[in-house]
One Martini backbone bead per residue (centre of mass of N, CA, C, O) as a GRO file, in nm:
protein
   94
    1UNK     BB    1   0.102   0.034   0.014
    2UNK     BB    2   0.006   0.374  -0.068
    3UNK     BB    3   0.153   0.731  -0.034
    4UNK     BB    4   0.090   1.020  -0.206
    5UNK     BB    5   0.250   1.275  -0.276
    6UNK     BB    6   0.124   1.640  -0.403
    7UNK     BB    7   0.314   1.914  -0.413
    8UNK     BB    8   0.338   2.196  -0.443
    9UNK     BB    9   0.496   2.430  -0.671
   10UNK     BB   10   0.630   2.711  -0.790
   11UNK     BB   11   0.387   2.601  -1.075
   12UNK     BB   12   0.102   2.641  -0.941
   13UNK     BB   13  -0.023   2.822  -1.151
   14UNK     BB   14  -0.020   2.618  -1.420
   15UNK     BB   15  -0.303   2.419  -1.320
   16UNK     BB   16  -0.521   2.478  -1.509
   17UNK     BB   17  -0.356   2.383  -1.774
   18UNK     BB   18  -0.349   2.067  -1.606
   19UNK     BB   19  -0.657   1.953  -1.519
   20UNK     BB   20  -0.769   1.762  -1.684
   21UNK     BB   21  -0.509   1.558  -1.702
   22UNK     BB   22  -0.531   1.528  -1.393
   23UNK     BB   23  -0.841   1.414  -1.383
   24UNK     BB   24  -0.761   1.147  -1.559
   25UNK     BB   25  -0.539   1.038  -1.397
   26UNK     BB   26  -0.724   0.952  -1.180
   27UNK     BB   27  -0.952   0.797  -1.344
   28UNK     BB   28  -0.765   0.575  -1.452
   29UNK     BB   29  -0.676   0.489  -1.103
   30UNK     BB   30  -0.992   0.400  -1.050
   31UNK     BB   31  -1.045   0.199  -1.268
   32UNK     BB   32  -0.784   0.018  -1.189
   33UNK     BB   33  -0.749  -0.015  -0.889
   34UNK     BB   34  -0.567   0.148  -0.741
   35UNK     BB   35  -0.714   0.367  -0.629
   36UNK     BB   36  -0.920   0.470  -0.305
   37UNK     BB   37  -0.768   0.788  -0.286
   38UNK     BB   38  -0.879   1.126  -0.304
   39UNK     BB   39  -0.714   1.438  -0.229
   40UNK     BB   40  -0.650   1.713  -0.008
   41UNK     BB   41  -0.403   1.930   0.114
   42UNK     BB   42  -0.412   2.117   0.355
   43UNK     BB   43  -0.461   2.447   0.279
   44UNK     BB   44  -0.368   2.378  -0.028
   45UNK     BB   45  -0.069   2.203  -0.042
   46UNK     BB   46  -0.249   1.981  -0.275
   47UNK     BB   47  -0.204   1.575  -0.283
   48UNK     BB   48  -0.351   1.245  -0.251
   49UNK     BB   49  -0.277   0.903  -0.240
   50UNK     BB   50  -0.426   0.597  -0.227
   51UNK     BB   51  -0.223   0.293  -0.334
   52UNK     BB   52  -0.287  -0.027  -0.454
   53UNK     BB   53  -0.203  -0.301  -0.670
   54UNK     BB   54   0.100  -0.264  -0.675
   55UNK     BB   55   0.401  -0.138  -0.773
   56UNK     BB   56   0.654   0.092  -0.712
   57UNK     BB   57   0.739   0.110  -0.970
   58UNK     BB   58   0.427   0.110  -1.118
   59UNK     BB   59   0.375   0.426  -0.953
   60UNK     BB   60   0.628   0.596  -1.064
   61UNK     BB   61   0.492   0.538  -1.379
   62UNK     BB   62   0.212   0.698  -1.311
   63UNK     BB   63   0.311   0.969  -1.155
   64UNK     BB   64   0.507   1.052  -1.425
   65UNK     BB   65   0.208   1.067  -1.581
   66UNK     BB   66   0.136   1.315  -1.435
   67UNK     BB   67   0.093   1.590  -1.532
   68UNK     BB   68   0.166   1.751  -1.292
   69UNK     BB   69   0.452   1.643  -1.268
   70UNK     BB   70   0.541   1.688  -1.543
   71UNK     BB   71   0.515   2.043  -1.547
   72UNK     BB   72   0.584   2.097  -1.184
   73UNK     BB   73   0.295   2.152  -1.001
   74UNK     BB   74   0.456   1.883  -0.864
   75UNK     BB   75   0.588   1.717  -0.583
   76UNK     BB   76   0.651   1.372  -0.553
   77UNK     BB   77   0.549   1.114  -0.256
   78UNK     BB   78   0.660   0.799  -0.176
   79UNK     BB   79   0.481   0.591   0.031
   80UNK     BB   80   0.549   0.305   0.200
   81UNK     BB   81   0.326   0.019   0.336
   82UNK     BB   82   0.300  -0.193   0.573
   83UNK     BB   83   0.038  -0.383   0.670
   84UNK     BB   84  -0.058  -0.492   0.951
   85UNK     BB   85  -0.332  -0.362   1.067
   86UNK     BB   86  -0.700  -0.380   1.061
   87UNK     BB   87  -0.969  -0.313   0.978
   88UNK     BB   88  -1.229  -0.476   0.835
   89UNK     BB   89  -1.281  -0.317   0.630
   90UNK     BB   90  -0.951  -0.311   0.550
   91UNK     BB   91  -0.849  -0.628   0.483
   92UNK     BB   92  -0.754  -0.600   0.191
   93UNK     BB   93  -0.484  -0.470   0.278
   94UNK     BB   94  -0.343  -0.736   0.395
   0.00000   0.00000   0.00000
């Protein structure tokens, strides 16, 4: 399981630029069933991504393809975690 962080770079301002190919890779990501959540990381400071049934290789190759990082609107942090435990609800994650 991993957590990608998109923190904002100084090239925020270009993000409307590429907010439609950004939202197309969002969602091509929730339809391959790898994204289980996205967000924003409040104040305004970027998005985050839950991301699983991948490997750390094929998501930096997802990450790199996304325009947000491509034209640097974003710099990306993928943090891997290995699940000890978790409620029921998420038990699929284990």
């Amino acid at each position: 399981m991993f957590v990608v962080l998109l923190r904002f770079s100084d090239n925020k301002s270009a993000a409307g630029q590429h907010m439609a190919g950004h939202q197309e890779w969002i969602k091509r990501g929730l339809d391959d069933g790898v994204f289980l959540l996205v967000g924003s990381i409040q104040p305004g400071l970027g998005g985050a991504v839950l991301a699983h049934n991948t490997s750390l290789e094929e998501l930096q190759k997802r990450v790199d393809e996304d325009p947000f990082v491509a034209h640097d609107v974003v710099t990306p942090e993928i943090i891997e975690i290995a699940p000890g435990m978790a409620d029921e609800r998420l038990s699929f994650l284990l």
